[in-house]
C-alpha positions in Angstrom: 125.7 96.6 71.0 127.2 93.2 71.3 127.4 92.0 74.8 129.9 89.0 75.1 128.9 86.1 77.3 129.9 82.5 78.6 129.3 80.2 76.2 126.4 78.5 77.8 124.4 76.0 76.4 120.9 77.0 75.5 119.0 74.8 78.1 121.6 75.0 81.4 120.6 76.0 84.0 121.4 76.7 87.5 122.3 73.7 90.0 123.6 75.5 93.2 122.7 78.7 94.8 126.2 79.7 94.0 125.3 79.4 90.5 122.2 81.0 91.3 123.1 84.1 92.6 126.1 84.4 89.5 123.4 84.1 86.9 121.2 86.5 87.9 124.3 89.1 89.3 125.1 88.5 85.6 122.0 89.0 84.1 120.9 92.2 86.4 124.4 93.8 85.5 124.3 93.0 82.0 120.6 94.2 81.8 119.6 90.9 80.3 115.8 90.6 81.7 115.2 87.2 80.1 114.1 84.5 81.5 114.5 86.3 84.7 111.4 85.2 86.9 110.4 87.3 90.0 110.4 83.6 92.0 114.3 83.9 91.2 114.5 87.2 92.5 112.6 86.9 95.9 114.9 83.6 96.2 118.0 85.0 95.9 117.9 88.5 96.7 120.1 89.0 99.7 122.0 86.7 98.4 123.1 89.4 95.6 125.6 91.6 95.5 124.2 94.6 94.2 125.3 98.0 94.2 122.0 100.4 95.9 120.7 101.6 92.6 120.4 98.2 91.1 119.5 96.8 94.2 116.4 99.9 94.1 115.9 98.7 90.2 115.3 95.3 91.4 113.0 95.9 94.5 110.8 98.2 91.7 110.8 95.3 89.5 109.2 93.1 92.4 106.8 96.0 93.1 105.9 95.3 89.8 105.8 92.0 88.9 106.0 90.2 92.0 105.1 90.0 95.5 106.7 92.9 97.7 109.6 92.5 99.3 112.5 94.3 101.3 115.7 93.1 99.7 119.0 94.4 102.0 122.1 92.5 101.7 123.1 89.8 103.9 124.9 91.5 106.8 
């Protein structure tokens, strides 16, 4: 299945924490894993607007790969 995307170059990467938490919104959403690093994730993660169940995938994901961590939105 085609996913359509920005046209990004290849080696951009993310400047601001605004950009920040839109690339990895975009890539949880979009269920595009790479280059995804669970350093990003722990960074950013109230940050992101998530509905509960990805918010659940992502917090498994840390359990996983990274260092455990409660991840609640920003209130």
């Amino acid at each position: 299945m085609y996913t359509w995307d920005y046209n990004l170059p290849k080696n951009w990467k993310p400047q601001t924490r605004d950009e920040w938490v839109w690339f990895l919104e975009r890539k949880i959403h979009y269920d595009d894993w790479k280059g995804v690093r669970p350093w990003m994730l722990k960074k950013y993660a109230r940050a992101l607007k998530l509905d509960p169940a990805k918010r659940l995938f992502v917090g498994a994901y840390l359990d996983r790969y990274g260092k455990k961590i409660a991840i609640q939105a920003d209130q």
